[in-house]
FITOR-292280 format. One record per residue: residue number from 1; residue in one letter; y, x, z of N, C-alpha, C in turn. Coordinates in steps of 0.2 Angstrom, whole numbers. Each point is the difference from the previous one (the first is absolute). Example, Ala and Ser with C-alpha at 12.3 -4.5 7.8 and 13.67 -1.06 7.14 Angstrom:
BEGIN
+-----+--------+-------+-------+-------+-------+-------+-------+-------+-------+-------+
: num : residu :   n_v :   n_u :   n_w :  ca_v :  ca_u :  ca_w :   c_v :   c_u :   c_w :
+-----+--------+-------+-------+-------+-------+-------+-------+-------+-------+-------+
:   1 :      A :   -28 :    66 :    39 :     6 :    -4 :     0 :     6 :     4 :     0 :
:   2 :      S :     5 :    -2 :    -4 :     6 :     4 :     1 :     5 :    -4 :     3 :
+-----+--------+-------+-------+-------+-------+-------+-------+-------+-------+-------+
% end
This chain:
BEGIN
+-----+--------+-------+-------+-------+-------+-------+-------+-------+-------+-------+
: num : residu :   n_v :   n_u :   n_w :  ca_v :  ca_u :  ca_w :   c_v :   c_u :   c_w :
+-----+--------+-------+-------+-------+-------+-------+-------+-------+-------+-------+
:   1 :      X :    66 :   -52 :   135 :    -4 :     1 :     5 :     4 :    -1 :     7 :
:   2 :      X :    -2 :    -4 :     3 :    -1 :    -1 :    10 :     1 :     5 :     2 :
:   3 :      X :     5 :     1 :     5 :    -3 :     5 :     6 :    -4 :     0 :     5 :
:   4 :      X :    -3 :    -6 :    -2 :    -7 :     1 :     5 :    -7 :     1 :    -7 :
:   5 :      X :     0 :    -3 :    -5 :    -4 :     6 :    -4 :     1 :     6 :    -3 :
:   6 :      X :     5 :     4 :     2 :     1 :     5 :    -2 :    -2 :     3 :     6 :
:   7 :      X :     0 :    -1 :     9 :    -4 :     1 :     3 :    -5 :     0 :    -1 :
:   8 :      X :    -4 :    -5 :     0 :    -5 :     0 :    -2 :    -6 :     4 :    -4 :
:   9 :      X :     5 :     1 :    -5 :    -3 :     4 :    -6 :     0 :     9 :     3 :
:  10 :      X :     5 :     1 :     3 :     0 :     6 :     2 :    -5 :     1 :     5 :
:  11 :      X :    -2 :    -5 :     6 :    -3 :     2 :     3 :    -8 :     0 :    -1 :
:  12 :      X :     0 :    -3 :    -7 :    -7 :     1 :    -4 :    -2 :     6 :    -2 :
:  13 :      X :     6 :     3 :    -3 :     0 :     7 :    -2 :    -2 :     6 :     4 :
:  14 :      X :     6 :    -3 :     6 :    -4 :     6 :     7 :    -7 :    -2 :     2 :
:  15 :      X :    -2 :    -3 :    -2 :    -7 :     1 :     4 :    -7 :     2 :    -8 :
:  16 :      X :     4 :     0 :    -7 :    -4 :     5 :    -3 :     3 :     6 :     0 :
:  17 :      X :     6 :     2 :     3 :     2 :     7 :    -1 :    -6 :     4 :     7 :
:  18 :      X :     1 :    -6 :     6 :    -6 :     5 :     5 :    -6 :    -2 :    -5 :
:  19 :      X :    -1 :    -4 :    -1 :   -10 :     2 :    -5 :     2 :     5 :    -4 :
:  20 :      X :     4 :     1 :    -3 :    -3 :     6 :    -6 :     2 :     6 :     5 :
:  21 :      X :     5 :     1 :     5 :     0 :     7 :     3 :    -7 :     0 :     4 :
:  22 :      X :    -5 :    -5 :     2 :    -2 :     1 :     3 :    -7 :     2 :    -7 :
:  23 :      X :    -2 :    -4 :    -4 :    -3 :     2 :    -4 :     2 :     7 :    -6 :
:  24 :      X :     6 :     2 :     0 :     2 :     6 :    -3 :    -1 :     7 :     3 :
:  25 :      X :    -2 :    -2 :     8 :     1 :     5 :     6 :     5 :     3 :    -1 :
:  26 :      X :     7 :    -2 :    -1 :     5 :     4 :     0 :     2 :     1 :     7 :
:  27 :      X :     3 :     9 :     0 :     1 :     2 :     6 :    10 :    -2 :     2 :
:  28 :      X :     2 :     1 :     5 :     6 :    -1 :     1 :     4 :     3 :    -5 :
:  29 :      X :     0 :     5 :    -3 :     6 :     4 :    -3 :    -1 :    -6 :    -7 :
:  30 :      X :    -7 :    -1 :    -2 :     1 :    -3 :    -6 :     1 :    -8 :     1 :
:  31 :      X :     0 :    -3 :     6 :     3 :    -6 :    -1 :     9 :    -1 :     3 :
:  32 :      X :     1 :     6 :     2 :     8 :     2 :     1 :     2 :     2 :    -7 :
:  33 :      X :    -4 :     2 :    -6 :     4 :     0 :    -6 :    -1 :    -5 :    -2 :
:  34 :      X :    -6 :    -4 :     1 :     1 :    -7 :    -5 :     6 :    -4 :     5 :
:  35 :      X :    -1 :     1 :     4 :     9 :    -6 :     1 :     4 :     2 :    -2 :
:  36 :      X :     2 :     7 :     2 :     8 :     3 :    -4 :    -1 :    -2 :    -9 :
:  37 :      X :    -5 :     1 :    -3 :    -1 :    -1 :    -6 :     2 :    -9 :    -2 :
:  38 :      X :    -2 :    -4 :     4 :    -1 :    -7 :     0 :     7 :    -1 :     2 :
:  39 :      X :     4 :     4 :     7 :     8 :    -2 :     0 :     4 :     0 :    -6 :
:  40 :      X :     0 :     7 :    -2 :     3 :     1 :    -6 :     0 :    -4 :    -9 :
:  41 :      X :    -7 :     0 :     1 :    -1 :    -7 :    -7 :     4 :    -4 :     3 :
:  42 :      X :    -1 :    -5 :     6 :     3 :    -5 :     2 :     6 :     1 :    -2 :
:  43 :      X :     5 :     2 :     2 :     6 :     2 :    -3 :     0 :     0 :    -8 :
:  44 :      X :    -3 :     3 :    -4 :     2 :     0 :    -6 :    -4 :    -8 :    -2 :
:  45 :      X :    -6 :    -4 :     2 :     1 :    -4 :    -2 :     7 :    -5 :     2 :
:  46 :      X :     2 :    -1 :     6 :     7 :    -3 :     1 :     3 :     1 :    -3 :
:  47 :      X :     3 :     6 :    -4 :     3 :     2 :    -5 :     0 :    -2 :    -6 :
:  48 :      X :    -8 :    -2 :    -2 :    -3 :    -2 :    -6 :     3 :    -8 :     0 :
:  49 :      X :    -3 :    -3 :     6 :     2 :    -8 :    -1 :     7 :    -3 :     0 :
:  50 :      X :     6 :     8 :     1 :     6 :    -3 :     1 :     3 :     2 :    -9 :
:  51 :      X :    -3 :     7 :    -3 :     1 :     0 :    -5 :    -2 :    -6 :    -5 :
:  52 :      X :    -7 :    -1 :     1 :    -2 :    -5 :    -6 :     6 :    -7 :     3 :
:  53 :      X :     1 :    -2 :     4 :     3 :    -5 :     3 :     7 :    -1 :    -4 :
:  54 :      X :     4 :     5 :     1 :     7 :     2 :    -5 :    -2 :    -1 :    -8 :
:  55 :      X :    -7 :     5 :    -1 :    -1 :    -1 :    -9 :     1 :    -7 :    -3 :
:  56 :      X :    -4 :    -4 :     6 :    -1 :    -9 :    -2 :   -11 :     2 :    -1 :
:  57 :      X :    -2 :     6 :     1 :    -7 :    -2 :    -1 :    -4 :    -4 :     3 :
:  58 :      X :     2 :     0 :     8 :    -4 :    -5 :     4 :     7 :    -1 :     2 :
:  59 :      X :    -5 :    -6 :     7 :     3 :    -5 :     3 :    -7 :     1 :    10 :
:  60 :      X :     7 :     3 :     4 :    -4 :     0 :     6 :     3 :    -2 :     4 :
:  61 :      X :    -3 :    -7 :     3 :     7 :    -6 :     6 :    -2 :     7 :     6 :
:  62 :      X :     6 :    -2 :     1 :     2 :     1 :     9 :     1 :     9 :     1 :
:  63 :      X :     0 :     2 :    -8 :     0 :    10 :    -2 :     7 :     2 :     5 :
:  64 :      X :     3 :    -4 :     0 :     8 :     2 :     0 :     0 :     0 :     8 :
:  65 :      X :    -2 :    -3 :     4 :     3 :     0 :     7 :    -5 :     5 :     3 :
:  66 :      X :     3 :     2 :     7 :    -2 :     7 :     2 :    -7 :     0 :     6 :
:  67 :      X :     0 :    -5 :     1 :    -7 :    -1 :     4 :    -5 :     1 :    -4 :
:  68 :      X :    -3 :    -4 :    -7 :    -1 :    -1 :    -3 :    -4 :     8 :    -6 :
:  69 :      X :     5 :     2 :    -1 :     1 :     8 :    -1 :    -5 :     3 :     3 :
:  70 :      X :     1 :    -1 :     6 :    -2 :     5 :     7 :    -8 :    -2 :    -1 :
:  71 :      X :     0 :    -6 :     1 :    -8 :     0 :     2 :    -5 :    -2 :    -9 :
:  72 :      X :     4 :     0 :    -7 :    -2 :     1 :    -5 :    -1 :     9 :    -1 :
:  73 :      X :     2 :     5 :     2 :     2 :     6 :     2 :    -9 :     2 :     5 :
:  74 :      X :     0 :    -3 :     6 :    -4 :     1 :     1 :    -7 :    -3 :    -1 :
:  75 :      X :     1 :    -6 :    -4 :    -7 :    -4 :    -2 :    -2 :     8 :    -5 :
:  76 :      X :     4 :     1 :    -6 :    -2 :     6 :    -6 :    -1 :     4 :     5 :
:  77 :      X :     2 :     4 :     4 :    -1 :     7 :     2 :    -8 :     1 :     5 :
:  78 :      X :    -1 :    -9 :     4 :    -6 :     0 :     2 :    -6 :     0 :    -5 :
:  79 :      X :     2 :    -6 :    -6 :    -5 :     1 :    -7 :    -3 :     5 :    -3 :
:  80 :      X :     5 :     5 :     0 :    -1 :     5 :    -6 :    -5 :     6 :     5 :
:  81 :      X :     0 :     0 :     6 :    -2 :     3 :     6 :    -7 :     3 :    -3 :
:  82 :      X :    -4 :    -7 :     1 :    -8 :     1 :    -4 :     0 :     5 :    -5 :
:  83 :      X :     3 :    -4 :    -6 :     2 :     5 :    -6 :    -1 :     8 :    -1 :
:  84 :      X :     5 :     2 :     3 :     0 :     8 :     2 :    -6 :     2 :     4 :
:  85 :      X :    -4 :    -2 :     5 :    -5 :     1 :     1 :    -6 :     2 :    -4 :
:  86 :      X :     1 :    -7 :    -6 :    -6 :     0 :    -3 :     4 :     4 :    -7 :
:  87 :      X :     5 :     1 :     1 :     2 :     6 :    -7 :    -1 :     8 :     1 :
:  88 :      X :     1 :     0 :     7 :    -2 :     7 :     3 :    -8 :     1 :     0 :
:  89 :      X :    -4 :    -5 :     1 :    -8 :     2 :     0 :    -1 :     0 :    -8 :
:  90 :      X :     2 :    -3 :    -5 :     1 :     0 :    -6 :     1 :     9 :    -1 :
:  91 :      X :     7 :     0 :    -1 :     3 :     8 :     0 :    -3 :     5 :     1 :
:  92 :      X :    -5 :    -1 :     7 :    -7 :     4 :     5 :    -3 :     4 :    -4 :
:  93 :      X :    -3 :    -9 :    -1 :    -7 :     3 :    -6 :    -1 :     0 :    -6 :
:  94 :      X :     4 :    -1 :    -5 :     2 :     0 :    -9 :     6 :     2 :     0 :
:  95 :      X :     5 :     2 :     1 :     6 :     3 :     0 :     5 :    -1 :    -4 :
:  96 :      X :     6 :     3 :    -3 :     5 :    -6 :    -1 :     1 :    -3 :    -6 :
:  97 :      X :    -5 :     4 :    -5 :    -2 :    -6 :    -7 :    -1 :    -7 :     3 :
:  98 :      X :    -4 :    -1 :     3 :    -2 :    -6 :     2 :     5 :    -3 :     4 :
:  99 :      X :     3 :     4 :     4 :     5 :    -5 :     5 :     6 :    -3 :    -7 :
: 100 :      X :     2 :     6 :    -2 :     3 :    -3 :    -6 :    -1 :    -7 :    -4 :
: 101 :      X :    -7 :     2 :    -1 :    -4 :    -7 :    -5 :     2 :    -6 :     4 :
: 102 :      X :     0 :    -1 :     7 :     0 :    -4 :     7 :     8 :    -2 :    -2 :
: 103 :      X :     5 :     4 :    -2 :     5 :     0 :     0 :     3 :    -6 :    -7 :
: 104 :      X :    -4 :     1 :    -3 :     1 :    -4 :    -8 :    -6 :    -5 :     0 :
: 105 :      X :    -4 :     0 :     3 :    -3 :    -8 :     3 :     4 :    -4 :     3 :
: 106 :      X :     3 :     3 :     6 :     6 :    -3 :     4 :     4 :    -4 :    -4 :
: 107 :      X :     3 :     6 :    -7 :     5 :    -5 :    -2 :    -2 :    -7 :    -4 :
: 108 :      X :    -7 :     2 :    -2 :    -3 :    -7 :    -5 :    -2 :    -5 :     5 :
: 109 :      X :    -3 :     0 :     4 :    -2 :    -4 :     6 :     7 :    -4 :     3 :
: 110 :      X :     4 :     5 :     2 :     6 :    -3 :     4 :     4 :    -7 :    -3 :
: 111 :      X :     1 :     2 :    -7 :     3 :    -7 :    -2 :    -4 :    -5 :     0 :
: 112 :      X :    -7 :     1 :    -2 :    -4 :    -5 :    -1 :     1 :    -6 :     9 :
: 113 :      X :     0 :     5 :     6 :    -2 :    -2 :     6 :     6 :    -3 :     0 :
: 114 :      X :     7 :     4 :     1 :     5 :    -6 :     0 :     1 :    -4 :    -3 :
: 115 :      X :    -2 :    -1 :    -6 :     2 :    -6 :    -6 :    -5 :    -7 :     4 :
: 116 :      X :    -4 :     2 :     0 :    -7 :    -4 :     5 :     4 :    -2 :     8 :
: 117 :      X :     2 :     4 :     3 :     4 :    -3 :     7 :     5 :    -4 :    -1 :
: 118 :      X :     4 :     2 :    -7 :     7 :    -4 :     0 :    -5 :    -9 :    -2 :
: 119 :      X :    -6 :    -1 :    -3 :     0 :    -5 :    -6 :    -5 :    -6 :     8 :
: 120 :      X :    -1 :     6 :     6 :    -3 :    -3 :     3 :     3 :    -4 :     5 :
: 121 :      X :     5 :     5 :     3 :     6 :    -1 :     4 :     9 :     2 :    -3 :
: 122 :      X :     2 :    -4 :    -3 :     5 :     0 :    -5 :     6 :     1 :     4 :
: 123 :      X :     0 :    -3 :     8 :     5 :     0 :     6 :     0 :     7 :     4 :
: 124 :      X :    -5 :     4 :    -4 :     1 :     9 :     1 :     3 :     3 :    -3 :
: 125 :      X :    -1 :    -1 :    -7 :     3 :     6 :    -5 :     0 :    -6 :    -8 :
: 126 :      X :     6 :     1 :    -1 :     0 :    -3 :    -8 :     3 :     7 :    -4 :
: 127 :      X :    -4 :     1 :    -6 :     0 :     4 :    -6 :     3 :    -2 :    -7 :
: 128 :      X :     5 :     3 :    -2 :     4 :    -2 :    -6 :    -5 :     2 :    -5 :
: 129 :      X :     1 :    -4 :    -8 :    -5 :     2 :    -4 :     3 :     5 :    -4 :
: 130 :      X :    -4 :     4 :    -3 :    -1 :     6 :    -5 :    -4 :     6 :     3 :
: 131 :      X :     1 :     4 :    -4 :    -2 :     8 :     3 :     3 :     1 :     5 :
: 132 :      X :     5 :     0 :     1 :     4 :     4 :     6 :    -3 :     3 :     9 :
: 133 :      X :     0 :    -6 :    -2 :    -4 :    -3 :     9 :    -7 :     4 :    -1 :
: 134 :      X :    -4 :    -2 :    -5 :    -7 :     3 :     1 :     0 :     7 :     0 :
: 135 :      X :     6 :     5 :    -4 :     0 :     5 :     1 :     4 :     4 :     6 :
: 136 :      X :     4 :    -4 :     1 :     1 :     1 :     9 :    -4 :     0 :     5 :
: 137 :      X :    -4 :    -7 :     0 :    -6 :     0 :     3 :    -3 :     7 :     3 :
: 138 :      X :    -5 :     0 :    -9 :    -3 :     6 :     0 :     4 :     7 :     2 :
: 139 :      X :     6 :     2 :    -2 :     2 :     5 :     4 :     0 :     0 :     7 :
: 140 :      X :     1 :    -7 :     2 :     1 :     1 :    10 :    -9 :     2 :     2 :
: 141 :      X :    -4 :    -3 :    -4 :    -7 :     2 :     2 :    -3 :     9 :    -2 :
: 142 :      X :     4 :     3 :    -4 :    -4 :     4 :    -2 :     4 :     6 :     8 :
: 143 :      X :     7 :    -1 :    -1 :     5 :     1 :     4 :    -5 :    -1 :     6 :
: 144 :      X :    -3 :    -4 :     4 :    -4 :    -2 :     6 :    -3 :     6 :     0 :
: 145 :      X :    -4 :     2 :    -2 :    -5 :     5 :    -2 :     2 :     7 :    -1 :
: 146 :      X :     2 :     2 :    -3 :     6 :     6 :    -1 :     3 :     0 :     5 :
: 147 :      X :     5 :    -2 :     3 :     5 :     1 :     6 :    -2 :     1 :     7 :
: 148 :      X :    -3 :    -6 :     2 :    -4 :     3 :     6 :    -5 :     3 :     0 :
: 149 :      X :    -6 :     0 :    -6 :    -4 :     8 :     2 :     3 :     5 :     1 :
: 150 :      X :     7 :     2 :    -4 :     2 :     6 :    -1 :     4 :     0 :     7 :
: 151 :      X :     3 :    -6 :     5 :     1 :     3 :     7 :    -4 :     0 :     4 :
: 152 :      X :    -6 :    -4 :     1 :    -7 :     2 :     2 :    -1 :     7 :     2 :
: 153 :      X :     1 :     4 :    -6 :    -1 :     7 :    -3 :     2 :     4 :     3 :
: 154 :      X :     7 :     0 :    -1 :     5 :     2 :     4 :    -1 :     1 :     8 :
: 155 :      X :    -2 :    -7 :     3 :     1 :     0 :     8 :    -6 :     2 :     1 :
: 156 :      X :    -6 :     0 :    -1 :    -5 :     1 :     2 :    -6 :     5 :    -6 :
: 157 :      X :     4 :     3 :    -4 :    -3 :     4 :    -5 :    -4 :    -3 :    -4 :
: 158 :      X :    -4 :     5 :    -5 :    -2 :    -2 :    -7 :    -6 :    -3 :     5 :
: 159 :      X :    -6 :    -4 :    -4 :    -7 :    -3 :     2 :    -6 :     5 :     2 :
: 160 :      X :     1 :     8 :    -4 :    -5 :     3 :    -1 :     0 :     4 :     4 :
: 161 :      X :     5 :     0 :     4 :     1 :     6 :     8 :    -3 :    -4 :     6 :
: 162 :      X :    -3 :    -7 :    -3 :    -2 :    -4 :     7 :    -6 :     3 :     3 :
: 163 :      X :    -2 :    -1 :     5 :    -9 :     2 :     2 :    -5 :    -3 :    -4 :
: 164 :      X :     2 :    -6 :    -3 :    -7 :    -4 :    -2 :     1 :     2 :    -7 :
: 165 :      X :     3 :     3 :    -4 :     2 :     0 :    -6 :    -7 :     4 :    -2 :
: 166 :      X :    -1 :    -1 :   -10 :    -6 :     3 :    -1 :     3 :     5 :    -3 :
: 167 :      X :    -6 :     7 :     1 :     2 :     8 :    -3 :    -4 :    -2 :    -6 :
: 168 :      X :     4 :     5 :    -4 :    -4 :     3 :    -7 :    -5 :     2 :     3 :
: 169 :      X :    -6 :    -1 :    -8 :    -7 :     3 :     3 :     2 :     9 :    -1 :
: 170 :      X :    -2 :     4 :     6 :    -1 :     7 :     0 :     7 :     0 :     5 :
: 171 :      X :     3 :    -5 :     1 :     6 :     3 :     7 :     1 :    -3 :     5 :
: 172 :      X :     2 :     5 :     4 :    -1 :    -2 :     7 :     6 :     0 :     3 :
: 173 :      X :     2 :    -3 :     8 :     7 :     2 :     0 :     1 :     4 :     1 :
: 174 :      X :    -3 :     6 :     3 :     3 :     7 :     0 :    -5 :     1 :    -5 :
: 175 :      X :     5 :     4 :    -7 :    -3 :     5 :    -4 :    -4 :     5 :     0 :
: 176 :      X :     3 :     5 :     7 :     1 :     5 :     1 :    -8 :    -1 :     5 :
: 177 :      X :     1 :    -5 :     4 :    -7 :     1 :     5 :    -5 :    -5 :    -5 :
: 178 :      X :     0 :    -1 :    -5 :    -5 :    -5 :    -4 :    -2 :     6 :    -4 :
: 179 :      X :     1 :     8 :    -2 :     0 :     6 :    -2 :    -6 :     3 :     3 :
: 180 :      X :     1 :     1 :     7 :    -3 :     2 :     4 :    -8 :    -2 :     0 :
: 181 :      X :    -7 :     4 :     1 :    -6 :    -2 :     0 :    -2 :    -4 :     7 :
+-----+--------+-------+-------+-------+-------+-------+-------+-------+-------+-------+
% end
């Protein structure tokens, strides 16, 4: 991958990360989690591409120089941005079973989509054969999911403290004045 199409691609990413906050209605504190949550993957995927790299499972030109890094770092962290929005309204409204299930989709899904980017564009990512790589894969995706909703959560709280969030039927946010005649 070019550093003018990894520009590129990133700055595709930024402009669905504003459509989905603007279709998610997320408030500031919740798009301040989804970055921090999107920083921090970023890092552990850089991590992920430097371990698989030493195993022998992939092959990623230009991983090793530091420019490189930096704006591979922030292509993931602007990507994954949407993500946590749409895992957070996920979380909202079916709660963590489901996000979970989101969580082991990711990992089925992930290899199929990079197997599919490497075969399209081979000068991105080349993949060593066997199981190894595809369970890597899938761990960096399930990892995607898991990691950043949980510091989403953290900097900006669970989903169901939000204003727009649904109550159980019979509760109110105050209990105590929902009591009352």
């Amino acid at each position: 991958m070019t550093t003018s199409q990894l520009i590129l691609t990133t700055s595709l990413y930024l402009a669905a990360f504003v459509g989905v906050a603007y279709l998610t209605r997320a408030k500031v504190p919740r798009i301040a989690g989804a970055l921090c949550g999107s920083a921090v993957f970023g890092v552990v995927a850089l991590l992920a591409v430097a371990l698989g790299e030493t195993q022998g499972w992939w092959r990623v030109p230009k991983a090793g120089s530091s420019h490189f890094q930096l704006l591979l770092w922030l292509g993931i962290a602007i990507s994954c941005t949407p993500v946590y929005l749409i895992t957070w309204r996920v979380a909202r409204r079916f709660g963590g079973r489901v996000l979970a299930a989101l969580a082991v989709a990711s990992a089925v899904i992930g290899p199929l989509r990079d197997y599919r980017v490497a075969a399209m564009f081979p000068a991105w990512i080349a993949f060593s054969p066997g199981l190894a790589p595809i369970l890597a894969v899938a761990t960096i995706y399930a990892l995607l999911v898991v990691v950043g909703h949980a510091v989403m959560r953290i900097v900006s709280g669970p989903a169901q403290r939000d204003s727009l969030a649904r109550l159980l039927p019979g509760a109110g946010r105050n209990s105590a004045a929902a009591k009352l005649p």
